[in-house]
C-alpha positions as CSV (number, residue, x, y, z in Angstrom):
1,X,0.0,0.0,0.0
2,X,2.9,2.4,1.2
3,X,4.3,1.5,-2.0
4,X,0.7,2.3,-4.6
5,X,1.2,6.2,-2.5
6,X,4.6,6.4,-3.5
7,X,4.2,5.9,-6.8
8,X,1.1,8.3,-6.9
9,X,3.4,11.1,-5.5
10,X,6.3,10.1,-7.5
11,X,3.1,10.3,-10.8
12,X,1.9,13.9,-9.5
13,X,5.8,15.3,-9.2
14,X,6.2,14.3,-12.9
15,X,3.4,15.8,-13.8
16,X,4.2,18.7,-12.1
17,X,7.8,19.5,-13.4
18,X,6.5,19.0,-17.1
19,X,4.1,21.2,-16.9
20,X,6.1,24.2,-15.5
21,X,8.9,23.3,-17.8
22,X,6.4,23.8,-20.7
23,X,4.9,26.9,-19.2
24,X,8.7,28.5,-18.9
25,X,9.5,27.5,-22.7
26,X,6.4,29.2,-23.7
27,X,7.0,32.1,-21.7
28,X,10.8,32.6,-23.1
29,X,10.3,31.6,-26.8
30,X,11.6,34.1,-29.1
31,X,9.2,33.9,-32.1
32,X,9.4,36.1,-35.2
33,X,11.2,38.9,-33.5
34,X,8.4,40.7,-33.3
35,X,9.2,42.5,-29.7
36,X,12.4,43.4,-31.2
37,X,11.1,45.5,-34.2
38,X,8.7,46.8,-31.7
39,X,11.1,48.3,-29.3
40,X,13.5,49.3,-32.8
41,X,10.4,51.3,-33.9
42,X,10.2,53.1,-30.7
43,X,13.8,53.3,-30.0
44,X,14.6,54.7,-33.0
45,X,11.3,56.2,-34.3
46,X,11.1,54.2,-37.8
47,X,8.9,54.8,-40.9
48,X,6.1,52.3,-41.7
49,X,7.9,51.9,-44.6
50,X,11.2,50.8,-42.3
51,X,9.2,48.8,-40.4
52,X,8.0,46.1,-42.6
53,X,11.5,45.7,-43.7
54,X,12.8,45.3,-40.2
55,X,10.0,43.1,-40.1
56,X,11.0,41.1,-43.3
57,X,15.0,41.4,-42.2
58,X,14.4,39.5,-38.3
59,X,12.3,37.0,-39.6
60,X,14.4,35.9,-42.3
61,X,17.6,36.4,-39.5
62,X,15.2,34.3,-36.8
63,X,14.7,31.4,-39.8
64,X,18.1,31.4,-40.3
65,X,19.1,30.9,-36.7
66,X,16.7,28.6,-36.0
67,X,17.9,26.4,-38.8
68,X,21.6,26.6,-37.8
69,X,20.3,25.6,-34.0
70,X,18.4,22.4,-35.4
71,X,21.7,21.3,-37.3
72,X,22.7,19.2,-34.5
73,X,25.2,17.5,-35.9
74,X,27.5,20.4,-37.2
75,X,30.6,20.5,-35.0
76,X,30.0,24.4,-32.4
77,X,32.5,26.1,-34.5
78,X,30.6,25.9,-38.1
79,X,27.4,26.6,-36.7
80,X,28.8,29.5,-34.3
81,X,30.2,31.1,-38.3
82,X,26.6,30.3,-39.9
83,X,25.1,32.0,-36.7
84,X,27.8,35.2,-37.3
85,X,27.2,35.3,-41.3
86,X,23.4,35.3,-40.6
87,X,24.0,38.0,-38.0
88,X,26.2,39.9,-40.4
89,X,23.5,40.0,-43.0
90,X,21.1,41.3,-41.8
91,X,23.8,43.7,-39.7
92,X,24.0,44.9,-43.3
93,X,20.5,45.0,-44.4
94,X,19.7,47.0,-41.5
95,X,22.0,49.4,-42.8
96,X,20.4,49.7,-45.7
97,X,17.2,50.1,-44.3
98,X,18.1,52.5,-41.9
99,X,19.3,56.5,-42.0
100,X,22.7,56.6,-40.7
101,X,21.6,58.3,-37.4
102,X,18.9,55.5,-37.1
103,X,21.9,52.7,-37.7
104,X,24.5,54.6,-35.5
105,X,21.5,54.3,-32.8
106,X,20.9,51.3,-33.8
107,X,24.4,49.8,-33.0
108,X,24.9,51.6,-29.9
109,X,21.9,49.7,-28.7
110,X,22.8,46.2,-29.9
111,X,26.7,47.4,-28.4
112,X,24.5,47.8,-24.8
113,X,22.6,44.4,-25.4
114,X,26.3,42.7,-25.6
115,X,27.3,44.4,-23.1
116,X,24.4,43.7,-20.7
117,X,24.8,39.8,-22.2
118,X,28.3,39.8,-20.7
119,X,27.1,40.8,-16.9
120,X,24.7,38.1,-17.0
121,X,26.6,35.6,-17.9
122,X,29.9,36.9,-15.4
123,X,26.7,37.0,-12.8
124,X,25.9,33.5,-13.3
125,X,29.4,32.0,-13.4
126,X,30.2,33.8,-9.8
127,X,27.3,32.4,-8.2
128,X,28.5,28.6,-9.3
């Protein structure tokens, strides 16, 4: 009997864990970007017209990512240059999009989001 109770708890804690492990992944996933060109519309007060080629230039960067993350079986170093040569394109398409006030913004920003990256992850290795 002691046993048929254990197993019951043992059931529910499963249960449990999988369900809050869905409810984080859906809370963090990243989607189409579309947050991003949000807060680059506000940040540096783009044109509709600008917009839907931000729009275009993050999803095609997110589908690119995504793609070099599912490529298991590529060795860290040639997926970590696909991930850079996506991230240089549309580094460069957003040039081209954008006025060069609006890029130099634009850098200075993604220069802070390193940078911000960097604390974080100094942060998590001090607290091993």
């Amino acid at each position: 009997m002691k046993k048929l109770a254990f197993f019951k708890v043992l059931i529910v804690c499963a249960l449990f864990l999988a369900a809050s492990n869905l409810s984080f992944a859906q809370k963090h996933d990243r989607g189409n970007g579309e947050k991003q060109v949000q807060k680059l519309k506000t940040e540096l007060q783009l044109s509709d017209e600008q917009v839907a080629k931000v729009q275009a230039a993050t999803a095609k960067r997110s589908a690119q990512i995504g793609s070099v993350k599912e490529e298991a079986k590529k060795d860290r170093k040639e997926k970590m240059s696909k991930a850079k040569a996506a991230m240089d394109e549309f580094d460069a398409e957003m040039k081209a999009v954008l006025t060069p006030e609006q890029y130099t913004k634009f850098t200075e920003l993604k220069d802070d989001r390193k940078e911000k990256i960097k604390e974080r992850r100094k942060n998590k290795k001090g607290k091993r």
